[in-house]
SERO-4910 file (N, C-alpha, C, O; in steps of 0.05 Angstrom, whole numbers):
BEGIN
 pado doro    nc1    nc2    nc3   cac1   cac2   cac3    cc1    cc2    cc3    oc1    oc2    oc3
  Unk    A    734    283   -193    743    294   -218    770    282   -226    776    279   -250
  Unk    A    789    273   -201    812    264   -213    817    234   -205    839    225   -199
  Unk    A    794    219   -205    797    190   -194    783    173   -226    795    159   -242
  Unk    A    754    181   -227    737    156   -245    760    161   -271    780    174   -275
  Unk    A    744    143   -284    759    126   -307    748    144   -339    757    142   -362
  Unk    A    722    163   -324    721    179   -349    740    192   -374    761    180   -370
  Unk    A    743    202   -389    752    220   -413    759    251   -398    741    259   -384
  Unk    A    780    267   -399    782    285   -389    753    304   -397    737    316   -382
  Unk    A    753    304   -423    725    320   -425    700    314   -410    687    333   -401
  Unk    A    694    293   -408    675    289   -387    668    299   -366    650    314   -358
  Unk    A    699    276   -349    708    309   -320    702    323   -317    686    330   -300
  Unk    A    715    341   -339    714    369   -338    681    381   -325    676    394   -305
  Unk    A    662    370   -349    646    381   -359    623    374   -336    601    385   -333
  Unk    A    634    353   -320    613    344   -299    626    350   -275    625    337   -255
  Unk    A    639    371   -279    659    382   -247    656    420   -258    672    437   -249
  Unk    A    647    424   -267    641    447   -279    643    471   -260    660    489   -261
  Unk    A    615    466   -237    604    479   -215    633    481   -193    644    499   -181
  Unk    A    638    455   -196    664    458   -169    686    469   -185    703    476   -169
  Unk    A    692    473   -204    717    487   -218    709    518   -204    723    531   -188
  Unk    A    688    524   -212    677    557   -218    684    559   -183    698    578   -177
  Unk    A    675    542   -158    672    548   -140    701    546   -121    702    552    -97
  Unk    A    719    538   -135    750    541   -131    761    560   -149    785    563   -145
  Unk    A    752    572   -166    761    600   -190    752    609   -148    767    608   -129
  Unk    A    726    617   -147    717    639   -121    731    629   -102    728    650    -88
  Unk    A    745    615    -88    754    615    -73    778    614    -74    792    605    -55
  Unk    A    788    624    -99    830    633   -111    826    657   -101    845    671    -94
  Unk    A    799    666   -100    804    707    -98    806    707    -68    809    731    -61
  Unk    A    806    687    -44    806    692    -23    834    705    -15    855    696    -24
  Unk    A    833    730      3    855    751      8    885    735     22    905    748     23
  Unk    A    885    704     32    907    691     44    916    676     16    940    670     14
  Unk    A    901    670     -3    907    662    -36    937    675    -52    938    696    -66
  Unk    A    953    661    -48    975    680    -61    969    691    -94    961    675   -111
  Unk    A    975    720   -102    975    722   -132    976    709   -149    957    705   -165
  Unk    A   1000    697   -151    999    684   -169    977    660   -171    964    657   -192
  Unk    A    972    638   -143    947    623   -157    925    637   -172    915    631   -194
  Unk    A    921    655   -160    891    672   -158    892    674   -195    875    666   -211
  Unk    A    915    684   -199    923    697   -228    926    665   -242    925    663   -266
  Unk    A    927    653   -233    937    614   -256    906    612   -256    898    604   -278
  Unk    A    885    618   -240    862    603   -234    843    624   -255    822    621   -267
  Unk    A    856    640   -255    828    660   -279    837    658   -298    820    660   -316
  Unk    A    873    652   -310    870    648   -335    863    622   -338    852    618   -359
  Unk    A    865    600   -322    852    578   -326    816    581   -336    807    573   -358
  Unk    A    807    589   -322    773    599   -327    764    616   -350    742    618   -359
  Unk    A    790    631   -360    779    651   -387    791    629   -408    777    628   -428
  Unk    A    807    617   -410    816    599   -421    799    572   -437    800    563   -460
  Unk    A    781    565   -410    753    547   -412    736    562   -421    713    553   -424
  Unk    A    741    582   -425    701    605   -427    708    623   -452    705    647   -449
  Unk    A    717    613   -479    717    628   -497    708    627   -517    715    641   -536
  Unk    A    690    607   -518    661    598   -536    642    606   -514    639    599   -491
  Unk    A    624    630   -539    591    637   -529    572    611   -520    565    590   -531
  Unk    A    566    622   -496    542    611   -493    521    602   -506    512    622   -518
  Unk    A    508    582   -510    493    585   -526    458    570   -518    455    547   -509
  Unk    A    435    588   -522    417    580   -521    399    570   -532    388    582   -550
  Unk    A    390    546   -525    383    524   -534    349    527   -537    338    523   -559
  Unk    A    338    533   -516    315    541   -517    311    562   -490    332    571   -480
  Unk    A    285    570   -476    278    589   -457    293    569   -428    304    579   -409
  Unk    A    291    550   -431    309    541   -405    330    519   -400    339    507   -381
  Unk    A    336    520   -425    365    500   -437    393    512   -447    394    519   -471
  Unk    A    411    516   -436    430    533   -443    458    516   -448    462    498   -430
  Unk    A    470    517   -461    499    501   -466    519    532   -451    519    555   -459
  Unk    A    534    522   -428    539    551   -422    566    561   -435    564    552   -458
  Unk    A    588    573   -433    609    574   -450    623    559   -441    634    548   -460
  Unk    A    634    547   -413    649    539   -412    646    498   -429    664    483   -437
  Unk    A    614    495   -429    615    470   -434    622    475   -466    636    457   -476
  Unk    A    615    490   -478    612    496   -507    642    500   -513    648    498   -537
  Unk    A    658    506   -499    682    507   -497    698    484   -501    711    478   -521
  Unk    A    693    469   -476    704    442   -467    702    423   -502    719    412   -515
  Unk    A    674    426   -505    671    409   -530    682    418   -552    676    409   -574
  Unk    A    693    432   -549    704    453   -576    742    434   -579    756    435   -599
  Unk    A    748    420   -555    777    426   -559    782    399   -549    768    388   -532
  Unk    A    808    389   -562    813    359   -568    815    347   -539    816    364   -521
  Unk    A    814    314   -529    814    312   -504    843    306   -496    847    306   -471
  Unk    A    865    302   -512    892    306   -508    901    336   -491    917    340   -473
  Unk    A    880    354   -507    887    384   -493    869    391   -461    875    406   -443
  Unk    A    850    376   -465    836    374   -441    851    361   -421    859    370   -399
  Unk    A    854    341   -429    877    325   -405    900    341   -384    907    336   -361
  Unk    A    911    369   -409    935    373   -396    926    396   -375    940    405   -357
  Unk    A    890    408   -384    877    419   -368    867    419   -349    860    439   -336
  Unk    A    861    382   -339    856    376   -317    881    367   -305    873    357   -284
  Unk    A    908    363   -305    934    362   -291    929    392   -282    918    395   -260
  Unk    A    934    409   -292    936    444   -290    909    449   -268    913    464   -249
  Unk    A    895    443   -270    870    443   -250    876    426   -221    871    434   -198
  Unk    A    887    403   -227    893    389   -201    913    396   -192    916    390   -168
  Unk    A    935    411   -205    960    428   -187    953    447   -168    957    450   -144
  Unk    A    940    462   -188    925    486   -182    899    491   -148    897    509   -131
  Unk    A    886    466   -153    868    456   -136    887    446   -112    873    443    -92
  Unk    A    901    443   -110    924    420    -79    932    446    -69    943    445    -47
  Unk    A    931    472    -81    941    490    -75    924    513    -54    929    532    -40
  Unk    A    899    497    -64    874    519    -52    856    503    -24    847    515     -4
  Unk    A    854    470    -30    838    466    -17    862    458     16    851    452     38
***
């Protein structure tokens, strides 16, 4: 997520699963508050465009509907904020 040569939106959007699965592992009880608290407003932050369905098994979920919603200048400073955030957890 923080090496290829992609577009931050891209990243983002193809690191999706491992974002969500470092959001669950900020709530772990040795996790100090404050990350726990940087990492969910990070996640409600990404997740504020509806989901949307595409057909019975195609879904744009909010966070990607999100991602595409917002400039990649602003994305950028979201994956710095993600990789601080992330050195902190793993």
């Amino acid at each position: 997520m923080f090496t290829n040569e992609k577009d931050a939106r891209e990243r983002l959007i193809e690191n999706e699963e491992l974002i969500f699965t470092v959001l669950l592992a900020s709530k772990s009880d040795d996790i100090d508050v404050e990350t726990q608290n940087n990492w969910q407003k990070l996640w409600n932050e990404l997740n504020v465009k509806n989901e949307i369905k595409l057909t019975e098994n195609r879904i744009i979920s909010s966070f990607k509907n999100t991602i595409l919603s917002k400039r990649n200048k602003t994305l950028s400073k979201y994956r710095e904020l993600i990789y601080e955030e992330y050195s902190k957890i793993i």
